[in-house]
C-alpha positions, 0 to 999 in steps of 0.5 A, spaced: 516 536 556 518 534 548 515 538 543 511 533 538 516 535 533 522 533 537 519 526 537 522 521 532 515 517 531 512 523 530 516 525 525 516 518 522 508 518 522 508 525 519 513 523 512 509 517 511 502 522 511 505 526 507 507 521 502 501 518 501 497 525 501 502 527 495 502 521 492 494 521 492 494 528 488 499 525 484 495 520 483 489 523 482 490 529 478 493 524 471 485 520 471 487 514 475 481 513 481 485 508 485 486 510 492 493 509 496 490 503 500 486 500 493 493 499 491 496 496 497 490 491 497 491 490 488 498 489 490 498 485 495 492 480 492 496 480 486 504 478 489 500 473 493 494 470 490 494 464 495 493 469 502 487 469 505 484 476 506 486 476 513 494 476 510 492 482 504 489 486 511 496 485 514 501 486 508 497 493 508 495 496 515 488 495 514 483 492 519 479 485 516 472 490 515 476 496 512 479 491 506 473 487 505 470 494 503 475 496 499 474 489 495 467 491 494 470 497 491 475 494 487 470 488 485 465 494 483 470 498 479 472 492 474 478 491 478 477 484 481 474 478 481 471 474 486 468 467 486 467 462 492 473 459 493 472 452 489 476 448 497 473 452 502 467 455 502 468 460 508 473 464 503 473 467 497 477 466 491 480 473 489 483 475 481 485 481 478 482 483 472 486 485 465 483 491 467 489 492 474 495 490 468 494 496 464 492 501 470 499 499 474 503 499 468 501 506 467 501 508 473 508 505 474 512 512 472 507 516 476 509 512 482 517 512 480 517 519 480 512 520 486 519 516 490 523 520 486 520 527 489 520 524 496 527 522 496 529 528 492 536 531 497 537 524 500 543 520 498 543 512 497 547 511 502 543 515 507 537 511 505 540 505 505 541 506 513 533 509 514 531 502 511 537 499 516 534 503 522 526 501 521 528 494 519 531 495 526 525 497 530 520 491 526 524 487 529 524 490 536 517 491 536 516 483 534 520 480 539 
């Protein structure tokens, strides 16, 4: 039987956990109160403002319920706006504040060097193929 580390989505799960919890700590320790997750959610929001909040849950893993709190929390810490959609009732229009634009910026150089920690040994070359690699497993998983 295979040993858990032998098992390359172990692996792969493993580095994505321990990215996000550093970059968590990183984030953290230089004063900004963003989660990993309020990000993936401000992120997705302001790429796409047209998607619905059913797109944002999927561009960022979550589940409906679990992005419908982390916008109450967004909304809360002055991050977003949400209003009732002025075309369909049943949805709500969602916009970043001038507050998001200066808190991304800042947190942008963190975030560069959060990746370049991260990839620190690993070659252009060799990420370039794991890119290659887990587009590959997208696509196989989505046919």
């Amino acid at each position: 039987m295979e040993k858990l580390d032998q098992i390359f989505f172990y692996s792969l799960e493993k580095a994505i956990k321990s990215y996000r919890q550093f970059a968590q700590r990183t984030m953290m320790k230089q004063g900004f109160d963003l989660t990993i997750d309020q990000w993936l959610v401000l992120k997705s929001i302001m790429d796409h403002p047209e998607w619905t909040q059913n797109e944002v849950a999927e561009a960022a893993f979550k589940d409906f319920a679990s992005v419908t709190r982390i916008i109450e929390l967004l909304v809360k810490k002055g991050y977003l706006t949400r209003e009732i959609h002025p075309e369909d009732r049943r949805r709500f229009r969602l916009e970043p504040t001038p507050k998001v634009f200066g808190i991304l910026k800042a947190m942008e150089p963190i975030t560069k060097s959060n990746r370049e920690t991260a990839l620190k040994g690993i070659s252009t070359e060799e990420a370039k193929m794991v890119q290659l690699c887990l587009t590959k497993i997208i696509e196989n998983c989505n046919k």
